[in-house]
Backbone as CSV, one residue per row, in Angstrom:
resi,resn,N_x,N_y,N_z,CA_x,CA_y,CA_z,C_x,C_y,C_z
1,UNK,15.318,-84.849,-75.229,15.663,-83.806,-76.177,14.655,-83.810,-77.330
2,UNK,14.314,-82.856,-78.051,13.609,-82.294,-78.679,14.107,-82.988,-80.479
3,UNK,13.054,-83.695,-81.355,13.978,-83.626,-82.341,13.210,-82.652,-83.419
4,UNK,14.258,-82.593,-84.266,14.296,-81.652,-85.626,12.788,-81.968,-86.023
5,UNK,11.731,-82.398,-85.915,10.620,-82.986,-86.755,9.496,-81.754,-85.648
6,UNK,9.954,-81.702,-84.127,9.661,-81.155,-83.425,9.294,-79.687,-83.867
7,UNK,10.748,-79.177,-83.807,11.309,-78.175,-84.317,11.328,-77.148,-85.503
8,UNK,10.415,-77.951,-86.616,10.137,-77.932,-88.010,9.713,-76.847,-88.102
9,UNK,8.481,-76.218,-87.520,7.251,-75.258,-87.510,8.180,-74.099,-87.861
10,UNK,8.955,-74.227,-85.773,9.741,-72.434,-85.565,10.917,-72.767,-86.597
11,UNK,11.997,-73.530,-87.473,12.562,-73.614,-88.360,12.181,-72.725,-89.371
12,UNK,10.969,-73.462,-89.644,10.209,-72.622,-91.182,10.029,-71.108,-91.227
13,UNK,9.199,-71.091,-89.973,9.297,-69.362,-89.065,10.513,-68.743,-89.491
14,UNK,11.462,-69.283,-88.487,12.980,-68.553,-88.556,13.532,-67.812,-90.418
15,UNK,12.838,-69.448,-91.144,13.440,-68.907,-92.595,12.947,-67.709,-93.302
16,UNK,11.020,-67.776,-92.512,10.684,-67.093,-93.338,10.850,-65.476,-92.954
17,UNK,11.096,-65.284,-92.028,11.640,-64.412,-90.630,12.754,-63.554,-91.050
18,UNK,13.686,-64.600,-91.735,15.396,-64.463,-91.947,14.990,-63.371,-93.203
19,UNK,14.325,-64.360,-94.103,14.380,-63.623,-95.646,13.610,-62.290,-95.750
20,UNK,12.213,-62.607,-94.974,11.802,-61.201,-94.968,12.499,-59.343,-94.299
21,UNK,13.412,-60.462,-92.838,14.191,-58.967,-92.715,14.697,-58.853,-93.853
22,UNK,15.881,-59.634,-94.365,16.948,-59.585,-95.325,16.674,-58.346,-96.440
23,UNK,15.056,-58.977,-97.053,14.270,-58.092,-97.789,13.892,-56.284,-97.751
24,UNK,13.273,-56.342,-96.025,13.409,-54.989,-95.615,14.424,-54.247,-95.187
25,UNK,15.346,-54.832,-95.089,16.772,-54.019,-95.052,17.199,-53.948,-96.040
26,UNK,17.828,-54.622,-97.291,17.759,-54.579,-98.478,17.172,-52.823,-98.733
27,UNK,15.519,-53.294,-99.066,14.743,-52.480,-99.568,14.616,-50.526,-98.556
28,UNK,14.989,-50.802,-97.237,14.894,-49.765,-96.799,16.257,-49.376,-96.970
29,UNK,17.375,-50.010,-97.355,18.370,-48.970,-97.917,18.118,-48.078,-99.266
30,UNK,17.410,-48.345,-99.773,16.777,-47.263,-101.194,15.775,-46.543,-100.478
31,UNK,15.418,-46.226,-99.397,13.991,-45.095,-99.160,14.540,-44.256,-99.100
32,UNK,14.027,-43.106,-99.262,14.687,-41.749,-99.385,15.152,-41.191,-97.546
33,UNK,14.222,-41.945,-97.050,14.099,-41.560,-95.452,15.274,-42.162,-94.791
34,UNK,16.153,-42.691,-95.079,17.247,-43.481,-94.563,17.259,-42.840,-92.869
35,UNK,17.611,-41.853,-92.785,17.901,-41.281,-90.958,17.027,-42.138,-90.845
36,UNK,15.366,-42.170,-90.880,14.230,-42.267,-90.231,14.069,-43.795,-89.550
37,UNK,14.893,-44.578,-90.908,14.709,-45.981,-90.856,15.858,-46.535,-90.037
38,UNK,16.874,-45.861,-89.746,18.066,-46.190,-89.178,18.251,-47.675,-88.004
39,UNK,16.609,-47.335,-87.280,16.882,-48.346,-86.066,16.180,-49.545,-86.487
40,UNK,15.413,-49.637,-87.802,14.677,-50.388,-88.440,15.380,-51.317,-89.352
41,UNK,16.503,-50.520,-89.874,17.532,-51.233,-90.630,18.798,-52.079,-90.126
42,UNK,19.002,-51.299,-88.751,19.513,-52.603,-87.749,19.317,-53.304,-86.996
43,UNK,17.832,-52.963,-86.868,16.970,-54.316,-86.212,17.079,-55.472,-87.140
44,UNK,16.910,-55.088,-88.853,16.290,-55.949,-89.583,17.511,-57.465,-89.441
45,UNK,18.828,-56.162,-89.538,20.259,-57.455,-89.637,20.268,-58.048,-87.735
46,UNK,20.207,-57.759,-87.101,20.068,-58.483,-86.128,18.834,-59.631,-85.990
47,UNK,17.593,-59.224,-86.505,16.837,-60.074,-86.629,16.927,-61.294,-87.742
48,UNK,17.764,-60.984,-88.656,17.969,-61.840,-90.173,19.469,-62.728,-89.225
49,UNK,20.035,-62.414,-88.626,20.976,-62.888,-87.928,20.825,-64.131,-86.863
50,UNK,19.939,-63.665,-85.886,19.503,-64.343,-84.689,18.663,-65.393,-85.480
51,UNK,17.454,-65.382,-86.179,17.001,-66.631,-87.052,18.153,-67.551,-87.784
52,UNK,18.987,-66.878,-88.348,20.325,-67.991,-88.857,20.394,-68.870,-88.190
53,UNK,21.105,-68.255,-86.537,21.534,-68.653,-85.119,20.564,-69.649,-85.099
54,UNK,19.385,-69.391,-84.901,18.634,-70.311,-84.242,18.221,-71.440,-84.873
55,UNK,18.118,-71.029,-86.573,17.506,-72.448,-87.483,18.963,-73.612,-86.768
56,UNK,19.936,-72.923,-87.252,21.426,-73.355,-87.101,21.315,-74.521,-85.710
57,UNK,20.818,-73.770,-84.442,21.212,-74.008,-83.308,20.089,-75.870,-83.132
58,UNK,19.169,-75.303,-83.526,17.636,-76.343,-83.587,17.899,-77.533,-84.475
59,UNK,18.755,-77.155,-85.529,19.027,-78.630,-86.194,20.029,-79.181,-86.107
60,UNK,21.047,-78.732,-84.854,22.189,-79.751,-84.145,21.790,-79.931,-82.784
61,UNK,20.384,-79.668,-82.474,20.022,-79.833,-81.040,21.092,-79.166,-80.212
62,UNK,21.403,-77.795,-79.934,21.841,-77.508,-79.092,21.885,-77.478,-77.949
63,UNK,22.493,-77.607,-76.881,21.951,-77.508,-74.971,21.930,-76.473,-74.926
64,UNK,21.813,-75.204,-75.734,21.742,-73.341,-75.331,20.741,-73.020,-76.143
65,UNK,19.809,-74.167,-76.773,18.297,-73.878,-77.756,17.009,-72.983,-76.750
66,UNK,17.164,-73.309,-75.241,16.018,-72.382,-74.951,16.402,-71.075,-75.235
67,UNK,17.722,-70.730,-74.535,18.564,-69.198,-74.432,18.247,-68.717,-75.702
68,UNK,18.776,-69.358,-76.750,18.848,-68.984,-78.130,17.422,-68.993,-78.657
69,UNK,16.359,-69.453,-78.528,14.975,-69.063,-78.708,14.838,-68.124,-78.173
70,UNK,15.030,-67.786,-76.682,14.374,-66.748,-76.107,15.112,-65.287,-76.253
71,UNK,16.412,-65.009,-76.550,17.039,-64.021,-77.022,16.342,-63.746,-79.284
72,UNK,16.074,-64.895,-79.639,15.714,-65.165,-81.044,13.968,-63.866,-80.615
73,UNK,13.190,-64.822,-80.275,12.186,-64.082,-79.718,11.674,-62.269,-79.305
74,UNK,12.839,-62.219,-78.733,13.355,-61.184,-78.109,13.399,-60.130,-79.211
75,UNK,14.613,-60.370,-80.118,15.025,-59.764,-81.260,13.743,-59.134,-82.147
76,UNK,13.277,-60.826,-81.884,11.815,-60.314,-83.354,10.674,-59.712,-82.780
77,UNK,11.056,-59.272,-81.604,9.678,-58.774,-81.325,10.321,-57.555,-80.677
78,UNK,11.325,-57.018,-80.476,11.707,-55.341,-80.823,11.787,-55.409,-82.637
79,UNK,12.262,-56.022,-83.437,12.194,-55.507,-84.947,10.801,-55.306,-85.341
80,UNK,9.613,-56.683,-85.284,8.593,-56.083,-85.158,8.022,-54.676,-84.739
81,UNK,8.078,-54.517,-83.094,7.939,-52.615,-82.916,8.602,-51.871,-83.368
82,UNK,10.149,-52.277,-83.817,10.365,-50.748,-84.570,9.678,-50.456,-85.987
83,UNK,9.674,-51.854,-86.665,8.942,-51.662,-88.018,7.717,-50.971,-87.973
84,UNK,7.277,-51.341,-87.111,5.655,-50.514,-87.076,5.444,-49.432,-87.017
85,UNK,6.457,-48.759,-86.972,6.438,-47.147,-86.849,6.601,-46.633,-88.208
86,UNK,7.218,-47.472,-89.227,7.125,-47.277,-91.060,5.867,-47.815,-91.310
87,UNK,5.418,-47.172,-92.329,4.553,-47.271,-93.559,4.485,-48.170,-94.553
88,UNK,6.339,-48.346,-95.072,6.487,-49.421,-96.202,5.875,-50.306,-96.045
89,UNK,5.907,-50.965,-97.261,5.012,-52.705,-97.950,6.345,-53.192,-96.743
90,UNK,7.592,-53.170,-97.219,8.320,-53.922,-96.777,8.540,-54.183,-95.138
91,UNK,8.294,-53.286,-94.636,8.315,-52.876,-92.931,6.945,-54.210,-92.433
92,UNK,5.983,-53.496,-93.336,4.274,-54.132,-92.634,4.411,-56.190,-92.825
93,UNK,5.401,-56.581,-94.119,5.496,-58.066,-94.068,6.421,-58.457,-92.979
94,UNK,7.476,-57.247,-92.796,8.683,-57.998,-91.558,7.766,-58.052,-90.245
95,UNK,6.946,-56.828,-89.937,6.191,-57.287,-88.735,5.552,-58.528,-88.579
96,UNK,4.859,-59.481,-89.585,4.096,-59.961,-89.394,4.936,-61.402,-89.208
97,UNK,6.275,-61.521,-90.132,6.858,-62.925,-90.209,7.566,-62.808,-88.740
98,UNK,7.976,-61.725,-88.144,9.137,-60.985,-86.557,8.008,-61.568,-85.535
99,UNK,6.704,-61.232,-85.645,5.651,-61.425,-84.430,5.064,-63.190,-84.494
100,UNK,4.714,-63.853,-85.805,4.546,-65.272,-85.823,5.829,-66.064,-85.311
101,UNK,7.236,-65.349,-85.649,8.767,-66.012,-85.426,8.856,-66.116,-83.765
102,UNK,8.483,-64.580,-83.277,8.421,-64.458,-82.080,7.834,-65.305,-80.779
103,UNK,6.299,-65.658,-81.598,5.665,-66.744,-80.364,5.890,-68.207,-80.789
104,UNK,6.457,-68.246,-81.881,6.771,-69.953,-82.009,8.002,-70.291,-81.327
105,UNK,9.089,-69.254,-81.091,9.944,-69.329,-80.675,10.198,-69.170,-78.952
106,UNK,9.098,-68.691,-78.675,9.121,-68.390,-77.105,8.318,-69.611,-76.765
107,UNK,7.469,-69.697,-77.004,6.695,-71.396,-77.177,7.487,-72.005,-76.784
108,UNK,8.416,-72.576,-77.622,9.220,-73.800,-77.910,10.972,-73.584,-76.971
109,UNK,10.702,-72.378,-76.663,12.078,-71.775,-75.468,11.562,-72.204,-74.352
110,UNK,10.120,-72.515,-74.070,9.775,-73.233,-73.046,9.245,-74.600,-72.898
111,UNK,9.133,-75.159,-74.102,9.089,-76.499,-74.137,10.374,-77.132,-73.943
112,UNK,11.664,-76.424,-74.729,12.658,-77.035,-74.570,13.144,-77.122,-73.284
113,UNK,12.733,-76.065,-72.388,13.380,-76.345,-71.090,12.786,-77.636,-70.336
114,UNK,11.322,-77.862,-70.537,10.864,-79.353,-70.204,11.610,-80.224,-70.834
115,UNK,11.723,-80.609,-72.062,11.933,-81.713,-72.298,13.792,-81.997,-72.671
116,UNK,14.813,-80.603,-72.315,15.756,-80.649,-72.063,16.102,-81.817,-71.422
């Protein structure tokens, strides 16, 4: 099994992942464009969600840590593409923390299945 020291990197990811959706959902509830952002703004809480899940899941060593990486993964890399279709400051930082969250987490969804 994998320990927390392991785990540290996609942890940090996840947080920084978590706060930045948190941020662009937050912030895209004040754009004037609200319809526009609609699938962007519930990507953001599913993506601020699934990082919880996963910091959560990684520092009690879970036996469902690959699943939960690779659904984690998953998440941040549809929020990533929908963000990219906005303009905002706030959209262009969630892509970038959703796509680094994304391959540390698929990474390590397949390490864990080795060393499961």
């Amino acid at each position: 099994m994998m320990t927390r020291i392991q785990y540290q990197e996609c942890i940090d990811a996840c947080i920084q992942t978590m706060n930045a959706c948190n941020y662009s959902y937050v912030s895209s509830l004040k754009e004037y464009d609200l319809a526009s952002l609609r699938e962007s703004i519930r990507l953001d809480r599913e993506c601020a969600d699934i990082c919880s899940f996963a910091i959560q899941a990684m520092t009690r060593q879970s036996p469902f840590i690959a699943d939960i990486l690779r659904l984690c993964a998953d998440i941040c890399e549809a929020c990533a593409n929908e963000s990219s279709k906005h303009l905002h400051i706030h959209c262009k930082d969630c892509i970038e923390y959703c796509r680094n969250c994304a391959a540390l987490c698929r990474s390590l969804s397949e390490a864990a299945v080795v060393y499961a």
